[in-house]
C-alpha positions as CSV (number, residue, x, y, z in Angstrom):
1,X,-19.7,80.2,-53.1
2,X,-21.2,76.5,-53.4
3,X,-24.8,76.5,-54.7
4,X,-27.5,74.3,-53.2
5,X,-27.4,70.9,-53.9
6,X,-29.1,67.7,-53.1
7,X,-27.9,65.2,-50.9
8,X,-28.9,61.5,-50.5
9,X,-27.9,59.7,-47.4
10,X,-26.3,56.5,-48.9
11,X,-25.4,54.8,-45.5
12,X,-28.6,53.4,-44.9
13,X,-29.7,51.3,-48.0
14,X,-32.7,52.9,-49.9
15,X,-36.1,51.4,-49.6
16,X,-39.1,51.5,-51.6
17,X,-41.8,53.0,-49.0
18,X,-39.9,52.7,-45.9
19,X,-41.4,52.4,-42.5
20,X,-38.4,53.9,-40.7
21,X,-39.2,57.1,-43.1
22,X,-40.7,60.1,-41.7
23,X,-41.9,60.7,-45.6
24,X,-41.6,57.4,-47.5
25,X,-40.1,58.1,-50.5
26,X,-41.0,55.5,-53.7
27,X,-38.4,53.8,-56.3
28,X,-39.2,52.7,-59.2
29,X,-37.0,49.6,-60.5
30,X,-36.6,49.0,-63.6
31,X,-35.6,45.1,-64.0
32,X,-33.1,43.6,-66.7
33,X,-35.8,40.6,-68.4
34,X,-39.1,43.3,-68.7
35,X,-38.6,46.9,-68.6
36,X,-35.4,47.4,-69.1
37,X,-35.5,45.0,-72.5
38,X,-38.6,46.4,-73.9
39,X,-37.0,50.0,-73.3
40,X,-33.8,49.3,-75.1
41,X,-35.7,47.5,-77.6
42,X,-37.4,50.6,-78.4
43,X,-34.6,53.1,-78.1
44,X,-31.9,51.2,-79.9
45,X,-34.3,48.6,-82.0
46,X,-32.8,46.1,-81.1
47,X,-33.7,41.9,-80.0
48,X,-32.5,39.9,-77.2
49,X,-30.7,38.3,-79.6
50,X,-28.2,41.3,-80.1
51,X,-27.5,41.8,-76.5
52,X,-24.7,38.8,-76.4
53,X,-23.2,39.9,-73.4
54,X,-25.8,40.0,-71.3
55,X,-27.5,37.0,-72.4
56,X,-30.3,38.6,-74.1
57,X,-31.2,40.9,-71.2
58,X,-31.6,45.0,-70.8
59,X,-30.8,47.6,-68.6
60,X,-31.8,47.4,-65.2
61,X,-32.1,50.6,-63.2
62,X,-33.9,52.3,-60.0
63,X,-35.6,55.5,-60.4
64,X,-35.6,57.5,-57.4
65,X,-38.3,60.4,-57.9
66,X,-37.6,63.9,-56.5
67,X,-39.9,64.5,-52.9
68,X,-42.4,67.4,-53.3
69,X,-41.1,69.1,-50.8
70,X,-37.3,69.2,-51.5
C-alpha cells in the first residue's frame, strides 16, 4: 500500500505569486549575502570570515510553504 504523499509539479518552474496559478502559492528566498549569513551566523557562530569557500557568503535557500488546503 503507498501512503499519501505530496507531489510538486517541477516541469513548470516555481513562481513566487503566480498569475498562471489558480491559487498563488508564495516562496520565500532566502539569499546567500543577508539571510542566509545572518542565519548561519547565528546557528554555527560564525563570521564571513570563516566561510572561505564561499567568499564570505551563507546559505541561500527557497522556502516553499505548505497551501491550506493540501
Amino acid at each position: 500500500m503507498i501512503e499519501p504523499f505530496d507531489l510538486i509539479d517541477l516541469s513548470v518552474p516555481l513562481e513566487h505569486q503566480s498569475a498562471s496559478e489558480p491559487v498563488p502559492g508564495s516562496i520565500h528566498y532566502v539569499k546567500h549575502e543577508d539571510e542566509g549569513l545572518k542565519q548561519m551566523q547565528n546557528f554555527f557562530g560564525i563570521t564571513p570570515e570563516d566561510l572561505v569557500w564561499s567568499q564570505g557568503q551563507g546559505l541561500a535557500i527557497a522556502i516553499l510553504p505548505k497551501h491550506p488546503s493540501g
